[in-house]
DRENMAR-760820 format. One line per field, with one value per residue: z negated, y negated, x negated of N, C-alpha, C in turn. Coordinates in nm, 3 decimals. Example, Ala and Ser with C-alpha at 12.3 -4.5 7.8 and 13.67 -1.06 7.14 Angstrom:
2
n.c3 = c(-0.780;-0.708);
n.c2 = c(0.569;0.225);
n.c1 = c(-1.319;-1.285);
ca.c3 = c(-0.780;-0.714);
ca.c2 = c(0.450;0.106);
ca.c1 = c(-1.230;-1.367);
c.c3 = c(-0.780;-0.787);
c.c2 = c(0.330;-0.003);
c.c1 = c(-1.320;-1.290);
END
This chain:
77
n.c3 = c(-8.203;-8.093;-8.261;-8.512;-8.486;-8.395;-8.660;-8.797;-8.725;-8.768;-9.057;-9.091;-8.974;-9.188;-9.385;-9.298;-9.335;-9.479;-9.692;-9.705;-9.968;-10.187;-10.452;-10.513;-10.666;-10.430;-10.464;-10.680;-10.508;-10.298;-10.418;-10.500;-10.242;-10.121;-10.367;-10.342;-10.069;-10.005;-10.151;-10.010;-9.755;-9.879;-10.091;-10.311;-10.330;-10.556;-10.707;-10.825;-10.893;-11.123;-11.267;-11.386;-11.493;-11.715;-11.832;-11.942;-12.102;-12.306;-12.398;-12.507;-12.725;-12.835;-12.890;-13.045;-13.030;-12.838;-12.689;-12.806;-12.825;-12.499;-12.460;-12.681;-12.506;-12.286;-12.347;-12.417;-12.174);
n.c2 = c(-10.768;-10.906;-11.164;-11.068;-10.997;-11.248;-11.394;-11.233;-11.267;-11.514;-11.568;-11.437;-11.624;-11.806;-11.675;-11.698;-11.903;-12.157;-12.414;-12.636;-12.650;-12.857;-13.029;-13.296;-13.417;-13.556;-13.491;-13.237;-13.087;-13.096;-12.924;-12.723;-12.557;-12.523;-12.371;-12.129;-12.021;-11.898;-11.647;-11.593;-11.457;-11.285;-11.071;-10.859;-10.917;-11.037;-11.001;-10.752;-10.692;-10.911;-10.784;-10.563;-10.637;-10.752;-10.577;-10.426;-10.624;-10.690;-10.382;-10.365;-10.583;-10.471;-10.240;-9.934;-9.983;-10.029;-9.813;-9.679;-9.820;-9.842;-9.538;-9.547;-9.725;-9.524;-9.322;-9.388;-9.504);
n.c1 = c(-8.498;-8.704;-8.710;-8.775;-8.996;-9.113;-9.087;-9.225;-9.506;-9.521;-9.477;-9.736;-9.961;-9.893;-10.022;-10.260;-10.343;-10.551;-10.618;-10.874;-11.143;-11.096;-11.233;-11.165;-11.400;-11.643;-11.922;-11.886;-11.768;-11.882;-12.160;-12.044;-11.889;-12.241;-12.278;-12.113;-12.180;-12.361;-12.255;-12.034;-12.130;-12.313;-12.239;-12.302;-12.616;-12.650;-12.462;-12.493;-12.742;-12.680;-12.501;-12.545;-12.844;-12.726;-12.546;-12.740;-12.867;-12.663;-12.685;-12.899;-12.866;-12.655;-12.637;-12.530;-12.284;-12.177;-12.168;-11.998;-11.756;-11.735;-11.643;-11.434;-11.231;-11.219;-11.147;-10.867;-10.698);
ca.c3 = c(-8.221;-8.099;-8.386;-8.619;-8.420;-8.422;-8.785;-8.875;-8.660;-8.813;-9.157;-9.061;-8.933;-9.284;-9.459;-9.296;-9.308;-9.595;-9.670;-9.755;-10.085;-10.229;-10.580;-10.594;-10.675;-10.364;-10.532;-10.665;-10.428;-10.217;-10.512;-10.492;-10.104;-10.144;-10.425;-10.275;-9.932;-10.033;-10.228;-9.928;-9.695;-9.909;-10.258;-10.344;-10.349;-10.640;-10.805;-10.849;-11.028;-11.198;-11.349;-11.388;-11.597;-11.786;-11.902;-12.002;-12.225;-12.380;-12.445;-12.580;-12.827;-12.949;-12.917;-13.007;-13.086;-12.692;-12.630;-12.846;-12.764;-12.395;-12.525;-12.680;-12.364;-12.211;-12.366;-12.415;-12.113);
ca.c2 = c(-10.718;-11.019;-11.240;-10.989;-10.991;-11.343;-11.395;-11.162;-11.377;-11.704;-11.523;-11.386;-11.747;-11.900;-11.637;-11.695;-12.072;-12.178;-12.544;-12.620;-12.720;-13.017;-13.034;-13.394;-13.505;-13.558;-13.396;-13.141;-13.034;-13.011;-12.830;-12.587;-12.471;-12.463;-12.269;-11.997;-12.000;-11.794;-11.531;-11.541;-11.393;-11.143;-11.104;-10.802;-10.979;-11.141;-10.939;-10.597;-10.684;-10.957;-10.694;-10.465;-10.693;-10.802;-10.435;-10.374;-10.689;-10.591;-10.265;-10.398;-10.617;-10.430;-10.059;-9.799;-10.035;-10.065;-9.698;-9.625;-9.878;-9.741;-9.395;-9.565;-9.741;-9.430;-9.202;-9.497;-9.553);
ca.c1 = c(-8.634;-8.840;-8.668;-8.848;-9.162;-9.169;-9.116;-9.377;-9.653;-9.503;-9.569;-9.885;-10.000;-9.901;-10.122;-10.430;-10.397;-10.647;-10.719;-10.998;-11.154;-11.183;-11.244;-11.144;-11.485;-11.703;-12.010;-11.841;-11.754;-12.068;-12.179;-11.914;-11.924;-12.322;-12.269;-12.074;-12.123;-12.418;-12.161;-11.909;-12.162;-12.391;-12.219;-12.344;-12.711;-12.645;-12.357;-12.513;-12.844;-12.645;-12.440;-12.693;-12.899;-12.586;-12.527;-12.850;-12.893;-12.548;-12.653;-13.030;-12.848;-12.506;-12.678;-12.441;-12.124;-12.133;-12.103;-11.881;-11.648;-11.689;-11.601;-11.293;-11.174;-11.222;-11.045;-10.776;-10.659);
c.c3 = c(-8.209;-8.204;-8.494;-8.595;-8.493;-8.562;-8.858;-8.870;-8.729;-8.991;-9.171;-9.070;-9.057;-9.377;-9.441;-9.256;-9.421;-9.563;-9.716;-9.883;-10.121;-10.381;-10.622;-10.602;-10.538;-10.358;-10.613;-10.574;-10.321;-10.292;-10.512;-10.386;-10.074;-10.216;-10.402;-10.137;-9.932;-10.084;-10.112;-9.797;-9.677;-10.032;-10.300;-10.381;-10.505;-10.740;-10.879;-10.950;-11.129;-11.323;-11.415;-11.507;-11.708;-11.873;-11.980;-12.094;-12.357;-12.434;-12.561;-12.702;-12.914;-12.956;-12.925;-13.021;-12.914;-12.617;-12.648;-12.835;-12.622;-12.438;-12.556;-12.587;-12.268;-12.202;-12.398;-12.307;-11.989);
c.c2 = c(-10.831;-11.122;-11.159;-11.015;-11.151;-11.422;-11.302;-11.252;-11.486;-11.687;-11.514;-11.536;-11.818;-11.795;-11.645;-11.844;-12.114;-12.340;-12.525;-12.672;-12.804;-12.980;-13.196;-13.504;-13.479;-13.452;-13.294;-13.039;-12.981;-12.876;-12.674;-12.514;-12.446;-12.408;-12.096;-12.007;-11.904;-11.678;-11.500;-11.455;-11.268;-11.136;-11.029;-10.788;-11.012;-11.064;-10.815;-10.658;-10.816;-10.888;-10.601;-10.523;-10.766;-10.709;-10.408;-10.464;-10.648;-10.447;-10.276;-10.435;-10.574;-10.271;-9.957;-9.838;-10.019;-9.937;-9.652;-9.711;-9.835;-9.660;-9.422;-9.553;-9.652;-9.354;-9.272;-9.522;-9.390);
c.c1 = c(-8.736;-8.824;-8.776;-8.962;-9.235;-9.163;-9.231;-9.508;-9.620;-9.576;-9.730;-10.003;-10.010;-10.051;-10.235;-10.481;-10.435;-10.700;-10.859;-11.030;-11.221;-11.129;-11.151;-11.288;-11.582;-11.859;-12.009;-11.814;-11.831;-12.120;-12.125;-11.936;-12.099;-12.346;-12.261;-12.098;-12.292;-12.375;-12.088;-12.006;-12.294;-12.372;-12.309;-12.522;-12.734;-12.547;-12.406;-12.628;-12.770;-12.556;-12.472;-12.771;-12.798;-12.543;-12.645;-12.882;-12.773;-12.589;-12.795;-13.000;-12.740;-12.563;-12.527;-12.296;-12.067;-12.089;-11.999;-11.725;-11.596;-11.623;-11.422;-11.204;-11.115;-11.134;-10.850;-10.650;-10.689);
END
C-alpha cells in the first residue's frame, strides 16, 4: 500500500513541476511573461469582450453566411 502511495506523490510531484519559459531569446521572452502574466491572473478581462467584439465584427461583415453556417454546425454535430 505505501509503495502505491508513494508512487502516486512521486507522480503527482512530476506533474506540477513546470519549468519555466524561456523562449530562447532574452527579450522575448520578457515580452512573453509580461504579456500573459496579465491573462494568468484575470483572463476573463480581456477574453470576454475580446470575443464579444470578434463576433460582432464577423457577423457585421459576413451577415447571414454567419448564421447560417451556425445553423449548419448546429444541426451537424
Amino acid at each position: 500500500m505505501k509503495t502505491g502511495h508513494f508512487r502516486l506523490k512521486s507522480k503527482l510531484n512530476e506533474v506540477f513541476f513546470i519549468k519555466p519559459n524561456d523562449l530562447g531569446n532574452k527579450t522575448l521572452t520578457r515580452f512573453f511573461k509580461s504579456s500573459t502574466s496579465f491573462l494568468k491572473t484575470m483572463p476573463f478581462i480581456i477574453v470576454i469582450p475580446l470575443s464579444f467584439f470578434s463576433a460582432l465584427i464577423l457577423y457585421v461583415i459576413f451577415g447571414k453566411l454567419i448564421v447560417k453556417a451556425v445553423s449548419l454546425l448546429q444541426y451537424g454535430f
